[in-house]
C-alpha positions as CSV (number, residue, x, y, z in Angstrom):
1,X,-40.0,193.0,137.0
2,X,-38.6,190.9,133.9
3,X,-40.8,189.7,131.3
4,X,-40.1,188.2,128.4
5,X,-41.3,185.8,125.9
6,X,-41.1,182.2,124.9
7,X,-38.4,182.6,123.4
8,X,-36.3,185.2,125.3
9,X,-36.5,183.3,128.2
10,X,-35.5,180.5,126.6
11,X,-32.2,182.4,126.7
12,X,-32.3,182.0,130.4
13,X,-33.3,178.4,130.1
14,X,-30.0,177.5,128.1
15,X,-27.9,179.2,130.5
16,X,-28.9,177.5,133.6
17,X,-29.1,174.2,131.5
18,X,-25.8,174.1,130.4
19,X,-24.3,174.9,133.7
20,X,-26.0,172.3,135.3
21,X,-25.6,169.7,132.6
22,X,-21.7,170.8,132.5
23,X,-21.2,169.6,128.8
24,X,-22.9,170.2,125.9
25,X,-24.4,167.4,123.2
26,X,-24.2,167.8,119.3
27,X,-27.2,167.3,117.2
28,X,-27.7,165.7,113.8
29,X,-29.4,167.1,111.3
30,X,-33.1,165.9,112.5
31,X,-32.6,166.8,115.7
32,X,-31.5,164.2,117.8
33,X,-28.7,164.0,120.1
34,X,-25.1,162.3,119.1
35,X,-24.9,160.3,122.0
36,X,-20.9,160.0,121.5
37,X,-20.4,164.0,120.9
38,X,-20.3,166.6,123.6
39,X,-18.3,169.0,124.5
40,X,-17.0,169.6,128.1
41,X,-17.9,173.5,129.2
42,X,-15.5,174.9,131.1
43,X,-17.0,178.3,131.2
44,X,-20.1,180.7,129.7
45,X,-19.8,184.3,129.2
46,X,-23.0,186.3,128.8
47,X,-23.0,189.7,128.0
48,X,-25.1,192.1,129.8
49,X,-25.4,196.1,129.4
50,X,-21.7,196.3,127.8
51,X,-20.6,194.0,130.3
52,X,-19.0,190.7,130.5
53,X,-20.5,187.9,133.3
54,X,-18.6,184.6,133.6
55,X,-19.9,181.5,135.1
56,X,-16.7,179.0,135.6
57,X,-17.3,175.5,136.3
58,X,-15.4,173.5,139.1
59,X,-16.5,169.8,139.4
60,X,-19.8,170.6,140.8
61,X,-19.7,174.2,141.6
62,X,-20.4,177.4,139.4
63,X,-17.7,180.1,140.3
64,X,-19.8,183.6,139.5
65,X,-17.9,186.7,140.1
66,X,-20.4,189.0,141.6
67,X,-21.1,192.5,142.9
68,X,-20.8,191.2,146.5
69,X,-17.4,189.4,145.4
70,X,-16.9,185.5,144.5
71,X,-19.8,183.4,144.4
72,X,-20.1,179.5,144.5
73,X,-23.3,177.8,143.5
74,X,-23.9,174.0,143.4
75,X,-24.3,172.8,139.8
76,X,-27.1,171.1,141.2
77,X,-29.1,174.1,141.9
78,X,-28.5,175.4,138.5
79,X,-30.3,171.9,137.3
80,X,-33.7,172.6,139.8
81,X,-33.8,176.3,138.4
82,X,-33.7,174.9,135.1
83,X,-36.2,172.7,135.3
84,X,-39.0,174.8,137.3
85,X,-37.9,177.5,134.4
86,X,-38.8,174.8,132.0
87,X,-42.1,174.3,133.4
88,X,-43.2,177.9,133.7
89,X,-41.7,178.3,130.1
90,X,-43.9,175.4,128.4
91,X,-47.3,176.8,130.3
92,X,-47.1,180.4,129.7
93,X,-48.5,182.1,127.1
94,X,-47.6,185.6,125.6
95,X,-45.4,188.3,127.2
96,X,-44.6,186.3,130.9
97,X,-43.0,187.4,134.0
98,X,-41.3,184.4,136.8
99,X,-40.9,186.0,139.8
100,X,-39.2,183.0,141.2
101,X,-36.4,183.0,138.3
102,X,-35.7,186.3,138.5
103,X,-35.0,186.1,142.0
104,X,-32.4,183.1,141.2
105,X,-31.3,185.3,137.9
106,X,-30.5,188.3,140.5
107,X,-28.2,186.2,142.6
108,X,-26.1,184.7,140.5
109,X,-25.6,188.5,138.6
110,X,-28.0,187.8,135.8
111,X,-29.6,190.8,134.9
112,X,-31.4,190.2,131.5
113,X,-33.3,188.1,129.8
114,X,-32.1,188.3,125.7
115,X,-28.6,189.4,124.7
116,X,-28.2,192.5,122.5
117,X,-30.4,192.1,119.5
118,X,-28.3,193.7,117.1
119,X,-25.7,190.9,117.4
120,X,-26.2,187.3,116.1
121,X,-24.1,185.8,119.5
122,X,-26.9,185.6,122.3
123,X,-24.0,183.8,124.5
124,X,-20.7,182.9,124.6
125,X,-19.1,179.1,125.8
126,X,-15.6,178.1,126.2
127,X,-15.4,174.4,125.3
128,X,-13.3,171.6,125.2
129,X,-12.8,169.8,122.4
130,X,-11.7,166.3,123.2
131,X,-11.0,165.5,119.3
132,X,-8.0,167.9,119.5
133,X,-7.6,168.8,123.1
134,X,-8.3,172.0,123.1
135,X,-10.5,174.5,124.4
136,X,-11.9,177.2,122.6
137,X,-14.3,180.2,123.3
138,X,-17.0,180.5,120.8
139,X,-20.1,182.5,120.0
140,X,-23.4,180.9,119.9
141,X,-26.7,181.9,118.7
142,X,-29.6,180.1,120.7
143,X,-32.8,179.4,118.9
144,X,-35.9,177.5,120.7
145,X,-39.0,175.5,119.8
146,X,-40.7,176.1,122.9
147,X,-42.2,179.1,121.5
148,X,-43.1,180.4,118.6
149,X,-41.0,179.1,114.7
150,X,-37.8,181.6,115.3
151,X,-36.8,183.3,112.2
152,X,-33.7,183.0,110.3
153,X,-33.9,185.7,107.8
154,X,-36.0,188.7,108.8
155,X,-38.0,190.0,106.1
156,X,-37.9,193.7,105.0
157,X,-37.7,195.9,102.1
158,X,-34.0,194.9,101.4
159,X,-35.2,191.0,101.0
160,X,-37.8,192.5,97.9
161,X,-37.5,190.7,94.6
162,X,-38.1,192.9,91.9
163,X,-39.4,191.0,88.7
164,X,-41.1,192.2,85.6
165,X,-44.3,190.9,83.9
166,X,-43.3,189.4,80.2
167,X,-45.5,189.1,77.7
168,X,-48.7,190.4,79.4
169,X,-50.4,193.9,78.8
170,X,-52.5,195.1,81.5
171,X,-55.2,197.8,81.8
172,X,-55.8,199.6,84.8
173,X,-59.2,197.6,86.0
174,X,-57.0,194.0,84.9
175,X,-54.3,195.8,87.9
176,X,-57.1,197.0,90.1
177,X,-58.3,193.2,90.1
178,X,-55.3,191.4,90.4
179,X,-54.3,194.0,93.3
180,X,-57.8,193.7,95.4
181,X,-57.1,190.1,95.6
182,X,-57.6,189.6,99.6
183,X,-57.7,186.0,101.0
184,X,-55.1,184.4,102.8
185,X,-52.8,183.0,100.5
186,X,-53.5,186.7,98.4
187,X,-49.7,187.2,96.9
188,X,-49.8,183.2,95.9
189,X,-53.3,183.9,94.0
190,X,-52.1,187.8,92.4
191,X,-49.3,185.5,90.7
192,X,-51.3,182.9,90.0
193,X,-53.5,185.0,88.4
194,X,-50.9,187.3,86.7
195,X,-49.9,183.3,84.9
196,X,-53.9,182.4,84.3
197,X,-53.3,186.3,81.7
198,X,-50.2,184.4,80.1
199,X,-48.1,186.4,82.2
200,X,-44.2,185.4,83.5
201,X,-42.6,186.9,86.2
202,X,-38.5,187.1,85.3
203,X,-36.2,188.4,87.6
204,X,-34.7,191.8,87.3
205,X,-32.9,192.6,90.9
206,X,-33.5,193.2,94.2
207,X,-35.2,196.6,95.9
208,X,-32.2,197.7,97.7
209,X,-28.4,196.7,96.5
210,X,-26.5,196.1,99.6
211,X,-28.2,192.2,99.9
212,X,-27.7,191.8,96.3
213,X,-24.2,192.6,96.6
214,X,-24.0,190.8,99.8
215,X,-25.3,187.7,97.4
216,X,-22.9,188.0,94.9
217,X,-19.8,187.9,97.9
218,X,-21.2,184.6,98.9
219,X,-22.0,183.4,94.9
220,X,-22.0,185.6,91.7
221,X,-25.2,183.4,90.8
222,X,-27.4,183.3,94.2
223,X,-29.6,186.0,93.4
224,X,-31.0,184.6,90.4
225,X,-31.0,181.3,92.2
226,X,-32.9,182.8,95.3
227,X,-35.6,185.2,92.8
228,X,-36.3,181.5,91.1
229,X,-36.5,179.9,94.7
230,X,-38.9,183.0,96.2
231,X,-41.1,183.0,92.7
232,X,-41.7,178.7,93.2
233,X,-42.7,179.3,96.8
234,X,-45.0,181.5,95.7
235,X,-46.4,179.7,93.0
236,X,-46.7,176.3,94.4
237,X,-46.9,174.3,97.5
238,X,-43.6,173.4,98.3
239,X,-42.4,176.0,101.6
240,X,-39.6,174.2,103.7
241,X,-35.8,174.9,101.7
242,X,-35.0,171.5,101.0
243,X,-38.5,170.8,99.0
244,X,-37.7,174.2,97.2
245,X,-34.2,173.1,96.2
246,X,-35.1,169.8,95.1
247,X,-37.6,171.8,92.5
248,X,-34.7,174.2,91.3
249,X,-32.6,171.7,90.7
250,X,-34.5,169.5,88.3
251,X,-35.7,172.6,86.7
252,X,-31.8,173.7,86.7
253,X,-32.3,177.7,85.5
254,X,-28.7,177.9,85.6
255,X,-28.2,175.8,82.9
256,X,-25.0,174.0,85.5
257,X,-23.7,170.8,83.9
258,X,-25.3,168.2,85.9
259,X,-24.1,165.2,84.0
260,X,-22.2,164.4,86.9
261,X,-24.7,165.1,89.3
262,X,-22.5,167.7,91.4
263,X,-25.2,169.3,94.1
264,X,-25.0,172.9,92.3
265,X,-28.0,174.2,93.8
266,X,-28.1,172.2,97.3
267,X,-24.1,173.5,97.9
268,X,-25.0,177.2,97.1
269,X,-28.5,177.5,99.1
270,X,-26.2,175.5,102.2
271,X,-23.7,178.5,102.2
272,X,-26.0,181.0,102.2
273,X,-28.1,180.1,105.0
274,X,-24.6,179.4,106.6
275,X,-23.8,182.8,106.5
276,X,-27.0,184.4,107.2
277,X,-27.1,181.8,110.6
278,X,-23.3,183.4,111.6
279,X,-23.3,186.6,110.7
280,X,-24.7,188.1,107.7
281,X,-27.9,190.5,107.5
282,X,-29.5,191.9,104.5
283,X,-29.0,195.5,105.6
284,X,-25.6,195.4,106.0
285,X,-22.4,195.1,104.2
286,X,-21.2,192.0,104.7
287,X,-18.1,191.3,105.5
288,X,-17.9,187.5,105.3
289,X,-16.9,187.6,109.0
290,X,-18.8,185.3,111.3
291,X,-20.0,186.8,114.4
292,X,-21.7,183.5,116.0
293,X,-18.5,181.9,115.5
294,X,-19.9,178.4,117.2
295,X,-23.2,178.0,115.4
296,X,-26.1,177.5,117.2
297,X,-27.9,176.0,120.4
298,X,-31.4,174.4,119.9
299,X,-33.8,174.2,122.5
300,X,-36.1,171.5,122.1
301,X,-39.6,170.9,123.1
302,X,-38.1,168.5,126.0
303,X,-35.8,170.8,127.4
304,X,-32.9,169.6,125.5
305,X,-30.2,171.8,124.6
306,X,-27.8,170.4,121.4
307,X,-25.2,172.1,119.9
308,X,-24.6,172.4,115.9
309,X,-20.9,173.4,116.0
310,X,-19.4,175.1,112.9
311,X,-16.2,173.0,113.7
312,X,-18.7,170.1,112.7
313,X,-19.7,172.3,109.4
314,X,-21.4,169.3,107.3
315,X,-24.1,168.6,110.5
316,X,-24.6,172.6,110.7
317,X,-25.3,173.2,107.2
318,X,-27.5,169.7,106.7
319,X,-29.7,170.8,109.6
320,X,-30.2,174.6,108.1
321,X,-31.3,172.8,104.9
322,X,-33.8,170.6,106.7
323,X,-34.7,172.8,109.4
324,X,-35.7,175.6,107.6
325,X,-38.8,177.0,105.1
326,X,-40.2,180.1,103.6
327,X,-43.2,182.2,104.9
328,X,-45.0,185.2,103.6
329,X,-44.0,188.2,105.6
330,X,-46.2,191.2,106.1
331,X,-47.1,192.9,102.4
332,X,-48.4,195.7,103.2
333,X,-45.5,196.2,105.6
334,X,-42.6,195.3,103.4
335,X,-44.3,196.6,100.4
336,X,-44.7,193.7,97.8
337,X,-47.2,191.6,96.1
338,X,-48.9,194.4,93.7
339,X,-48.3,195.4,90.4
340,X,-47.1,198.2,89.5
341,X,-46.4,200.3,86.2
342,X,-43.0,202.0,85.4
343,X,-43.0,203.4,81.7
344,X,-44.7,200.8,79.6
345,X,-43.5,198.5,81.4
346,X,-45.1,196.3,84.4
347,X,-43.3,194.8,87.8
348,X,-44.2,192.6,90.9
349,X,-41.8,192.3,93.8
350,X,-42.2,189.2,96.2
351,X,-40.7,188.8,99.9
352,X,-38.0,186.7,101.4
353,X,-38.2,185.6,105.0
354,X,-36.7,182.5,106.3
355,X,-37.7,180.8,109.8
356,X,-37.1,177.4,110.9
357,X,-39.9,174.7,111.6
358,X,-40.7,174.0,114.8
């Protein structure tokens, strides 16, 4: 028996929705449908165990090559399966098995419930594009609020921030202290109190160098950029990418020429979330190659499905930056938020994870 999550089986929602709706509509950046943009789908490709499964749409029929030969299923069925799946979805709680979908999932050669988590393409769609008349096949990652906030940028040891303590000597009780800090918001309150002892935390790199070189690809500057972004989330209230931006970019560490008010600091933080979105991770080399070459399908809390194309670049990158906000991540797990001592000198590293807000 399958079970899955929220959100993996949201996976299985967006399949059988699009197949029954039979086009696909764009989204603006707060999430609301462009009435006058949709693609046509003309066929879906899902990859399952190393293999490819196409479902080919005909006027009102699926076309599913199966085990048992060709299969043709009403559109209309894929629309009922969707909804109950809805249903079931939006009531469940935890890890959750539907019998009934998985019986409808078997038929139609549908085998899993999430695609390979290792890539950033949960499903492929080939499209027509009635602006140019042409149809393309492209690789889309599918993120849903029905669960829980899906994360952007996964935190880890390669997302530390490594910053040393300026002008502040420490003995080993002040450390103890600081380090024993337990509530909640700890890692907010260790900095606040490391700034209460006239300490400042500058930015020296980050833990591991393969997402700081993977930074400098996308902009020689966007580390420092992202250390000053990470150390005013964690020193204020602001969480959510856009509030954090506005900060950085009246405090301008830079030093960019703002005089004529180019977006220095929106334009950078917008391409980097671009690329982590398509294709880049913070534990490998990045090759600046996109592998969710679409951009992304959003499940809504209705049961709506939009699309924020790539080919429509200024919508994608405008709903990142709105859509999107900073959380603490597991220190203990990640191993950040303590001071520590090497030489005479004193460090803290802080966490980067991204999600988006439900």
């Amino acid at each position: 028996m399958l079970t899955g999550n929220k959100g993996e089986w949201s996976e299985i929602y967006a399949l059988f929705k699009l197949l029954g709706d039979t086009q696909i509509f764009a989204g603006d950046p707060d999430l609301k449908k462009i009435e006058d943009l949709f693609y046509p789908i003309i066929k879906i490709i899902r990859n399952e165990r190393g293999k490819n499964f196409e479902y080919e749409l005909n006027g009102d029929i699926v076309i599913i090559a199966g085990k048992n030969g060709i299969l043709r299923i009403p559109v209309e069925k894929f629309k009922t399966q969707a909804s109950a799946l809805l249903s079931k979805i939006k009531e469940a709680k935890g890890a959750f098995s539907i019998p009934d979908t998985e019986s409808f999932m078997k038929e139609v050669s549908c085998n899993s419930i999430k695609a390979k988590s290792s890539l950033k393409t949960d499903i492929r769609i080939v499209i027509h594009d009635i602006k140019i008349n042409q149809s393309s096949e492209l690789g889309f990652s599918i993120k849903s609020q029905l669960g829980s906030e899906a994360t952007l940028l996964n935190a880890g040891k390669t997302t530390n921030f490594v910053y040393s303590i300026k002008d502040l000597s420490l003995s080993k009780s002040q450390i103890d202290k600081i380090n024993k800090i337990e509530s909640k918001s700890k890692i907010k309150e260790r900095v606040e109190e490391i700034k209460k002892l006239g300490g400042e935390l500058i930015f020296e790199n980050l833990e591991l160098p393969i997402f700081a070189n993977n930074l400098v690809l996308i902009d020689s500057l966007l580390p420092n950029i992202l250390a000053e972004i990470v150390k005013i989330f964690f020193s204020s209230p602001f969480n959510s990418i856009e509030e954090l931006t506005n900060v950085i970019k009246i405090n301008n560490p830079s030093g960019y020429d703002t005089k004529q008010s180019h977006p220095f600091y929106e334009y950078k933080i917008k391409r980097f979330l671009t690329d982590v979105a398509l294709g880049m991770t913070p534990s490998k080399v990045w090759q600046g190659i996109y592998d969710a070459s679409g951009g992304y399908l959003i499940v809504k809390e209705n049961g709506e499905v939009l699309c924020y194309h790539i080919y429509n670049r200024n919508q994608f990158e405008d709903y990142l930056f709105k859509n999107t906000k900073l959380e603490t991540a597991s220190s203990s797990k990640h191993d950040f938020g303590k001071i520590y001592k090497e030489g005479k000198n004193f460090f803290f590293k802080l966490n980067l994870q991204i999600r988006f807000k439900n």
